[in-house]
C-alpha positions in Angstrom: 74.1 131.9 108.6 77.1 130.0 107.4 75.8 126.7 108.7 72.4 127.3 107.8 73.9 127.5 104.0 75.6 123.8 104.7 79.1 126.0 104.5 80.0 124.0 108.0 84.0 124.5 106.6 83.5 127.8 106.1 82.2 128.1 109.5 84.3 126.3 110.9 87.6 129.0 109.9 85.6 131.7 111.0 84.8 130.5 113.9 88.5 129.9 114.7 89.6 133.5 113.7 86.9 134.0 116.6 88.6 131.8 119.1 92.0 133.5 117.9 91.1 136.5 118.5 89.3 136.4 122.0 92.7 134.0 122.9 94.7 137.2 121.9 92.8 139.1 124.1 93.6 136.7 127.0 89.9 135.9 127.6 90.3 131.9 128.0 86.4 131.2 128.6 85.3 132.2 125.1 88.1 131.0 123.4 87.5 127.8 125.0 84.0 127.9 123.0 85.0 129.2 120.3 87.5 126.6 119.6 85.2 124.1 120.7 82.9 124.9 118.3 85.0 125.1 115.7 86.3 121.8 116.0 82.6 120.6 116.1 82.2 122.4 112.6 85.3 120.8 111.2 84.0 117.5 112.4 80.7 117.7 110.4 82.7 118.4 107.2 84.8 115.2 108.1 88.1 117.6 108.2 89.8 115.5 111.2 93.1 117.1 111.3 91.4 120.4 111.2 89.2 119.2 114.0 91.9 117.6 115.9 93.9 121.1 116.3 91.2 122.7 117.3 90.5 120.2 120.2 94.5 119.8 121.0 93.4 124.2 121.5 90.4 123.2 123.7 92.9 121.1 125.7 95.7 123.8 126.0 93.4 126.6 127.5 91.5 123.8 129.7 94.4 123.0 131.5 95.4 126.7 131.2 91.5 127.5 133.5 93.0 124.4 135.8 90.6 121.7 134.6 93.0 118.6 133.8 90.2 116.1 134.0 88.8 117.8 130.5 92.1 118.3 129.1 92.9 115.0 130.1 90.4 113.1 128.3 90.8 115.4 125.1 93.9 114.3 125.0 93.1 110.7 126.2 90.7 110.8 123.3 92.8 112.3 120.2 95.5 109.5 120.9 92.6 106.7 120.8 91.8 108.0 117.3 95.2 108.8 116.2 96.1 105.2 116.7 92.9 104.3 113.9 94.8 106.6 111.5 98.0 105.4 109.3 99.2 109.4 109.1 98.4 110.2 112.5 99.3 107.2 114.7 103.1 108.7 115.5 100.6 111.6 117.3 99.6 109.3 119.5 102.3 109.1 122.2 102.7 112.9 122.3 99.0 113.1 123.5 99.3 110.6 125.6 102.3 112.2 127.5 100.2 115.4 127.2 97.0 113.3 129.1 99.6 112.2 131.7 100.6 115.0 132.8 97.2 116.4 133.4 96.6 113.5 135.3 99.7 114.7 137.2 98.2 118.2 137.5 95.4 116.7 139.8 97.8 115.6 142.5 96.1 112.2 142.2 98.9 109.3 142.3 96.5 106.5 142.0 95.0 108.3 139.4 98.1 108.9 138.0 99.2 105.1 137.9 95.9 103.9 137.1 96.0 106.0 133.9 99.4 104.7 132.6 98.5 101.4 132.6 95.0 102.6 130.2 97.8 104.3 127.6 99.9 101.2 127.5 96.6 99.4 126.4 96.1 102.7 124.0 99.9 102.1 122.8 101.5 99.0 123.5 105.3 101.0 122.7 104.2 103.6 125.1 105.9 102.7 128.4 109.4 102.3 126.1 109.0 105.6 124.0 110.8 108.6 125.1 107.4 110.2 126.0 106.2 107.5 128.4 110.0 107.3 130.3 109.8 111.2 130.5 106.0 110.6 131.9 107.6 107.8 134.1 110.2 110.5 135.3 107.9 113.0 136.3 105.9 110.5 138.3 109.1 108.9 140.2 110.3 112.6 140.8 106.8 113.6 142.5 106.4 110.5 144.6 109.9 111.0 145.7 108.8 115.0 146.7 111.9 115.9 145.3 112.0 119.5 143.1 114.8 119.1 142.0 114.2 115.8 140.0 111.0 117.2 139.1 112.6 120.3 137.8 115.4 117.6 135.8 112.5 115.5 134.6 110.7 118.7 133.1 113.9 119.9 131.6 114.5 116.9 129.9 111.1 116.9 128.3 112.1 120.6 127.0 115.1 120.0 126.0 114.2 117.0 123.8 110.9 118.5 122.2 113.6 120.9 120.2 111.9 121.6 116.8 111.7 118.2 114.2 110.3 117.7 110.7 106.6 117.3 111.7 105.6 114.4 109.5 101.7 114.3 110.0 100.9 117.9 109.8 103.0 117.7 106.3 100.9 114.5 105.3 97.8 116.3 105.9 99.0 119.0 103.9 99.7 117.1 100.9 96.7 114.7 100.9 94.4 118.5 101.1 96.1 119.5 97.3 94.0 117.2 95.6 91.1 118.9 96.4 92.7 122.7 95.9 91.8 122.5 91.9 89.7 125.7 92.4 91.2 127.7 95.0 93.1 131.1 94.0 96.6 129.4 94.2 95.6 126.7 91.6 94.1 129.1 89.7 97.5 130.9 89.3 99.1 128.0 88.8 97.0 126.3 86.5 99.7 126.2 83.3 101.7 124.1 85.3 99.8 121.6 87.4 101.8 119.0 86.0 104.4 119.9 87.8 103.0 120.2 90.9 102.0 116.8 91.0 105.4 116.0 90.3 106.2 117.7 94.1 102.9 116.3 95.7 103.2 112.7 93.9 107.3 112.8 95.2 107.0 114.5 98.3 104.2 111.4 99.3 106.4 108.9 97.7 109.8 109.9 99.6 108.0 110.2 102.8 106.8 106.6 102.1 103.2 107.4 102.1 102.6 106.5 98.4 99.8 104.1 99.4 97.9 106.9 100.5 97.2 108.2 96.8 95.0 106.4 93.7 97.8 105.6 91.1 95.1 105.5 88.7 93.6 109.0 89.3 97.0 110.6 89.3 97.4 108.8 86.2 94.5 109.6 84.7 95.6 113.4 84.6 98.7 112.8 83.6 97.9 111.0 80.2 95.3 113.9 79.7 98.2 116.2 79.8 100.2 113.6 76.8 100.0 114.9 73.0 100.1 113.3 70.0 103.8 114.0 69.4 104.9 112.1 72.9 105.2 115.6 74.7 103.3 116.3 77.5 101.8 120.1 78.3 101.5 121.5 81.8 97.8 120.6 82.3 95.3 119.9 79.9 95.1 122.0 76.9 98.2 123.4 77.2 101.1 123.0 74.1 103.7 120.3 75.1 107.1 121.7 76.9 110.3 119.4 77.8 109.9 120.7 81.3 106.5 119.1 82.0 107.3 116.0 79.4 110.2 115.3 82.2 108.0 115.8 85.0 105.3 113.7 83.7 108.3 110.8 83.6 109.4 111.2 86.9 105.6 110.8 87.9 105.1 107.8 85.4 108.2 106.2 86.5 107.4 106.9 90.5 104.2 104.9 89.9 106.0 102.5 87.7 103.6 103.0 84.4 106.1 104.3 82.2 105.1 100.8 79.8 101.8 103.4 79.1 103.0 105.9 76.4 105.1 104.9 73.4 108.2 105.4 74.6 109.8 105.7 71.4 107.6 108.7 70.4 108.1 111.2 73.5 111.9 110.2 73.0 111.5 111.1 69.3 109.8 114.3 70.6 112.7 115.4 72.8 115.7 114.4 70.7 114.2 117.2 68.0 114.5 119.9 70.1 118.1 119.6 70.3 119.9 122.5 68.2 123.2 122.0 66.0 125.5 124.0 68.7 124.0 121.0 71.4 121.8 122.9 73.5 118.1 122.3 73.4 115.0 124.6 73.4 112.2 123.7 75.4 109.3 124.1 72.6 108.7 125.0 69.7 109.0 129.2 70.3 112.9 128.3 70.8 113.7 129.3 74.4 117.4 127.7 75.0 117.9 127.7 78.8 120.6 125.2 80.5 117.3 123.8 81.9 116.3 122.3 78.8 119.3 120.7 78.2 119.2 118.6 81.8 115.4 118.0 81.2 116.3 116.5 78.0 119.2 114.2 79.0 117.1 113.5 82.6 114.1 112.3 80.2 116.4 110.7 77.6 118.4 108.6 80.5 114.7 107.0 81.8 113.7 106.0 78.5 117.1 104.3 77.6 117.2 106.7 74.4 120.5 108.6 75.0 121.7 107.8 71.5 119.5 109.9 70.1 121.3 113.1 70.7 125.0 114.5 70.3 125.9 114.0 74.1 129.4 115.6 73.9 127.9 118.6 71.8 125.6 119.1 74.9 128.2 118.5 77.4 130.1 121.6 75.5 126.9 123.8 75.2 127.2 123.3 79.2 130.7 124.3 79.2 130.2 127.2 77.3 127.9 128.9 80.0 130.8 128.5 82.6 131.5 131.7 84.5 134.6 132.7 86.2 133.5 132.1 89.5 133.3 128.4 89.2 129.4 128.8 88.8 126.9 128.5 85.3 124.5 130.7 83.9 121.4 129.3 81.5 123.3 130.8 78.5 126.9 131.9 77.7 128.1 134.9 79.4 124.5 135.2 81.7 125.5 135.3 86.1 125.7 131.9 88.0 122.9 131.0 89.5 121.9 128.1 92.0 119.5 126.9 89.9 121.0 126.8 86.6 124.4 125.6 88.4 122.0 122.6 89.1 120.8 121.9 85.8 124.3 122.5 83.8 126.5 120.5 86.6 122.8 117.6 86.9 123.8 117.4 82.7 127.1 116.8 82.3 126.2 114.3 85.7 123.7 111.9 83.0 126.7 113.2 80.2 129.5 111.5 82.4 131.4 114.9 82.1 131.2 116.2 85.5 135.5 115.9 86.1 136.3 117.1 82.4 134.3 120.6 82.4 133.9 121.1 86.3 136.5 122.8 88.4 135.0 121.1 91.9 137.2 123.4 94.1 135.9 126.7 92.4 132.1 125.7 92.1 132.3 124.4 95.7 133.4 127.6 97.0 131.1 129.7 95.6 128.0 127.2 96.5 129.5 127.0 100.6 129.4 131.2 99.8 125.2 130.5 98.8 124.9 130.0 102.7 123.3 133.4 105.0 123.9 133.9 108.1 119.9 132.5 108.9 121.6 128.8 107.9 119.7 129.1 104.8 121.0 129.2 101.1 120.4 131.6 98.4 120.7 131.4 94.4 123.2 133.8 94.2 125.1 136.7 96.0 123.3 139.6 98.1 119.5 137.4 97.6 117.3 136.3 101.1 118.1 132.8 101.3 115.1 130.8 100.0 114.5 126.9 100.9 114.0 125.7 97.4 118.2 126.2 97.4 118.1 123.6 99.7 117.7 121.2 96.7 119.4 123.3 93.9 122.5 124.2 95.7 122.9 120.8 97.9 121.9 118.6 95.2 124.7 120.3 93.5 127.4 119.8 96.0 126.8 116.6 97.0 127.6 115.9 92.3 131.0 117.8 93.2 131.5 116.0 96.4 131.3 119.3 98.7 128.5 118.9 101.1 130.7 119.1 104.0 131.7 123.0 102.6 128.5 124.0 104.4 127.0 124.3 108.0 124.8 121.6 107.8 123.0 122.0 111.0 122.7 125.6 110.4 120.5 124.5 107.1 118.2 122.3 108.8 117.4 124.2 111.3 116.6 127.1 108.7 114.3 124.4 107.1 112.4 123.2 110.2 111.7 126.9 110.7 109.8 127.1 107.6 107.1 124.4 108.6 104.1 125.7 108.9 103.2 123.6 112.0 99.3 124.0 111.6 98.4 123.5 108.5 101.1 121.9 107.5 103.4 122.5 104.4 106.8 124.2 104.3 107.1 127.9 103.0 110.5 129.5 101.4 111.2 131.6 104.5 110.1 131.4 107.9 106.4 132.6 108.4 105.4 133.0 104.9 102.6 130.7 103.7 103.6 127.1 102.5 103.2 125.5 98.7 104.0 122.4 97.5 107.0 123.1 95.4 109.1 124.3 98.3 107.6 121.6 100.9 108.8 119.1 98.4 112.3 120.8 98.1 112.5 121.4 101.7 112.0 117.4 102.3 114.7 116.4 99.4 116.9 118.8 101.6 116.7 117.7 104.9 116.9 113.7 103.3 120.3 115.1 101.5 122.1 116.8 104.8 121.2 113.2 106.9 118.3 114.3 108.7 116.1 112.0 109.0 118.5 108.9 109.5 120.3 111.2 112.6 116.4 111.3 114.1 114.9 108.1 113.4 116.1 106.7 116.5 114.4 109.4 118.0 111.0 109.4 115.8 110.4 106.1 114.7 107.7 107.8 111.7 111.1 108.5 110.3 111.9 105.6 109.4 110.2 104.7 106.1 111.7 107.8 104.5 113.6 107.1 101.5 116.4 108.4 99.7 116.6 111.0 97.0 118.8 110.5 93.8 120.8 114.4 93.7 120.9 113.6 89.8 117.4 112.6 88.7 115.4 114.3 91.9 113.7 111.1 92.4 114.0 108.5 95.2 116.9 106.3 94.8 114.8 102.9 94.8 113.5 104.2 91.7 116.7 105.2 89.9 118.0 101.8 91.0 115.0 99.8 89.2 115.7 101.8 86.2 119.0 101.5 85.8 120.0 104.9 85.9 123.7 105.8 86.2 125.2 109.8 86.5 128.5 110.7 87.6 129.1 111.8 90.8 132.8 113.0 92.6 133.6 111.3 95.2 130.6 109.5 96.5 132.6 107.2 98.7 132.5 110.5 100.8 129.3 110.5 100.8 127.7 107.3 103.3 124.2 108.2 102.2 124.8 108.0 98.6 126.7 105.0 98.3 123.5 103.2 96.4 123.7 106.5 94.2 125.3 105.0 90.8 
C-alpha cells in the first residue's frame, strides 16, 4: 500500500522493523528478504547509506545460511561503490576484508588469490592497509594448515576492530539535517535553528567535509534570521538574542562571509546590552546569565570591536559569580555549573583575566571531580554524566591548563559509546537517540583529548580533521585567519594547542 502511495522511504523502514523482527526471532530466511527488500526500497528513494546497511544485513545473515559466494559479492559490490563516494570511500577496505574472507569461507585458495588481486584493482592501498595484511594473514595461516596462526591471525583482526569514531555513518547523519525542517524534532526546535546550524555547519567543517555543503544556502538562512538592528533571531521571525547573533558569526566566519552584514551595526547592537555593573543581558526582556557575557565578548573579539564595552567591568561581573569551590554560577551566589564555568572562565579568556580572577588549582579540582565512574563527565555533582560536558568541562580545563587531571581514555571511550553506529549521530548517553548539538560536542571532545591524531595512523579518514579553538568553539584555522587571541594557562603543556594564541 505504502509503495503503491510513492511512500517507497516509508516502506522501506517498515520493511526493516520486519526484517528486525523475524532476525530476533532467529528465522534467517525471511530476514534475508526482508532486508533485501528493504534495501531495494531505500534504493528507489536514492537513500544509499540507508540502502547500503541494509545490504551489509543481507550479507551478514548470507554468510550466517553458509552462502559466501552471495555475501561475497555484496560485499565485493558495496566497496566498488563506496570507492565513487567522497564520504564513504574509507568503507571500502572494511568490505573488502569482509569479501575476502567469504572467499576464505569457500575453502577455495585459487579463488581466494584470484580475488585479492580484483580488490587491489578495487583499492590500489588495499594490499598495504591493515585490512588487506590481516586478509593476507589469514590466507598464509590457512595454506600453512596451521590453527594456531589462524587462531593469531583472527585475533588480531578482533583485537584491532576495538570501537573508533565512525566517520561516514556521522557524515551521513549530518548531510540528512538539511532535509529534517519538518520532522517532530525540528519542529521542537524551531526557535533555535540557528543554532543548530551552528553544530551541523561546524561539526562538517571540523571533520573537513565542508565542501560537502552549499555556502550559499546556509547563507541564505542565515541573513533571513539578521534584523535591522545587526542582531540575529533564532530562525526567521523570531526577536534578535546575543546567543544566536554569536552563532550566526561563528557560521559567517566558518564560511568566511562575515564582509556580508555591517559589521559595525551588530557590534553596535551587542555593546548596548551591556549593563552598568558589566554584565550583559541577552535581549531586550533583561535576562543576565554569565552566558551572555562570553557571547558578547566571543562576538565582540570576531568583529575587532572590543572597545566598545567596559572589559574590566565584565571581567569583575565574572568574578563576582565565583563560588567557593573554585567553580562559577550564571549569577552571584547561584551553584557552579560545567556549563556556566565554561562561559565565565571562556570570558575572562577573550578578557585576558583568566590568572587574575581564576584559582587554576581549585577550579581544576572540582572539573577532574565532573568525571563518573562510566568515563563520562557531568555539569555538576550527583548528575548522569552527559557528552555535551565533553566540551564544557574540557574546553574548560584545557583554559586552566588541567586536562591531564582527568582519565582521558576513560572519556573517549564513554564518547564512542554514544555513536549511534546506524544512523549515525552521537546521543548524550549510551543508547539514547542522537541530535546534532551533542554529535557536534562529542567531536570537539574527542579533537580536544588527542583522539583523532593518536588514530590517524590507524584510519587514514582521520586525517583531514581539524583543530578546535577551546576559546571561541571554532576550528583553530579559523581563529588564526581572524586574528583572534584568548588567554590560555600553560599551553606549552598542551602539544595540540600550541597554534592556539
Amino acid at each position: 500500500m505504502l509503495c503503491d502511495a510513492g511512500r517507497f522511504s516509508n516502506a522501506a523502514k517498515l520493511q526493516k522493523q520486519i526484517a528486525e523482527t523475524f532476525e530476533a526471532q532467529d528465522n534467517k530466511e525471511e530476514a534475508l528478504e526482508n532486508y533485501r527488500q528493504a534495501a531495494d526500497y531505500f534504493s528507489g528513494e536514492n537513500q544509499s547509506s540507508s540502502a547500503n546497511s541494509m545490504l551489509i544485513k543481507v550479507a551478514q545473515i548470507s554468510a550466517q545460511l553458509e552462502r559466501y559466494d552471495a555475501a561475497r559479492e555484496i560485499y565485493e559490490n558495496l566497496a566498488k561503490s563506496s570507492m565513487d563516494s567522497n564520504l564513504l570511500k574509507f568503507n571500502a577496505k572494511n568490505h573488502l576484508l569482509n569479501a575476502g574472507i567469504c572467499a576464505l569461507a569457500t575453502k577455495d585458495l585459487v579463488l581466494v588469490q584470484m580475488k585479492m588481486g580484483e580488490y587491489q584493482d578495487i583499492d590500489y592501498t588495499f594490499g598495504d592497509s591493515r585490512e588487506g595484511k590481516f586478509l593476507q594473514g589469514m590466507v598464509k595461516a590457512y595454506e600453512s594448515f596451521s590453527a594456531d596462526a589462524f587462531a593469531d591471525a583472527v585475533y588480531q583482526i578482533m583485537a584491532d576492530c576495538k570501537k573508533k569514531f565512525e566517520l561516514s555513518v556521522h557524515l551521513k547523519h549530518l548531510l540528512a539535517l538539511k532535509d529534517k525542517k519538518e520532522d517532530f524534532e525540528a519542529c521542537m526546535t524551531e526557535h533555535m535553528r540557528l543554532s543548530g546550524m551552528y553544530w551541523g555547519v561546524g561539526a562538517m567543517y571540523l571533520l573537513g567535509y565542508e565542501q560537502e555543503m552549499d555556502p550559499e544556502t546556509i547563507l541564505k538562512e542565515v541573513l533571513e534570521c539578521y534584523h535591522d538592528n545587526g542582531g540575529f533571531g533564532g530562525n526567521v521571525g523570531h526577536d534578535p538574542h546575543l546567543l544566536y547573533t554569536l552563532h550566526a558569526l561563528l557560521i559567517l566566519a566558518m564560511l568566511n562571509a562575515l564582509s556580508r552584514i555591517d559589521t559595525l551595526k551588530t557590534a553596535s547592537y551587542v555593546a548596548q546590552l551591556q549593563l552598568a555593573d558589566g554584565s550583559f543581558v541577552g535581549d531586550q526582556w533583561g535576562e543576565v546569565d554569565t552566558k551572555f557575557t562570553y557571547c558578547a565578548l566571543s562576538a565582540l573579539s570576531i568583529l575587532k570591536q572590543m572597545h566598545l564595552v567596559d572589559v574590566a567591568k565584565a571581567m569583575e561581573h565574572i568574578n563576582s559569580c565565583k563560588n567557593f569551590d573554585g567553580g562559577f554560577g550564571n549569577l552571584p551566589g547561584c551553584e557552579s555549573h560545567g556549563g556556566h564555568v565554561f562561559t565565565a572562565v571562556g570570558a575572562l579568556s577573550i578578557g585576558q583575566a583568566v590568572t587574575k580572577y581564576v584559582d587554576a588549582e581549585l577550579l581544576g579540582w572540582w572539573l577532574s571531580e565532573r568525571q563518573c565512574d562510566s568515563g563520562g563527565l557531568n555539569g555538576r555533582p550527583e548528575k548522569q554524566a552527559d557528552v555535551c560536558y565533553s566540551w564544557w568541562d574540557i574546553a574548560s580545563l584545557i583554559m586552566i591548563g588541567k586536562l591531564d587531571w582527568i582519565n582521558k581514555d576513560k572519556l573517549i571511550d564513554y564518547i564512542l559509546d554514544c555513536q549511534d553506529l546506524e544512523d549515525g549521530g552521537i546521543a548524550d548517553r549510551p543508547g539514547n537517540i542522537a541530535d546534532v548539538f551533542h554529535t557536534f560536542f562529542g567531536i570537539c571532545g574527542l579533537i580536544m583529548l588527542g583522539y583523532f591524531d593518536r588514530e590517524a595512523t590507524k584510519h587514514p579518514e582521520y586525517a583531514g580533521i581539524r583543530k578546535i579553538h577551546p576559546v571561541f568553539a571554532l576550528p583553530v584555522d579559523v581563529t588564526e585567519q581572524l586574528e583572534l587571541s584568548a588567554e590560555i594557562i600553560s599551553p606549552e603543556s598542551m602539544a595540540s594547542y600550541s597554534e592556539c594564541k
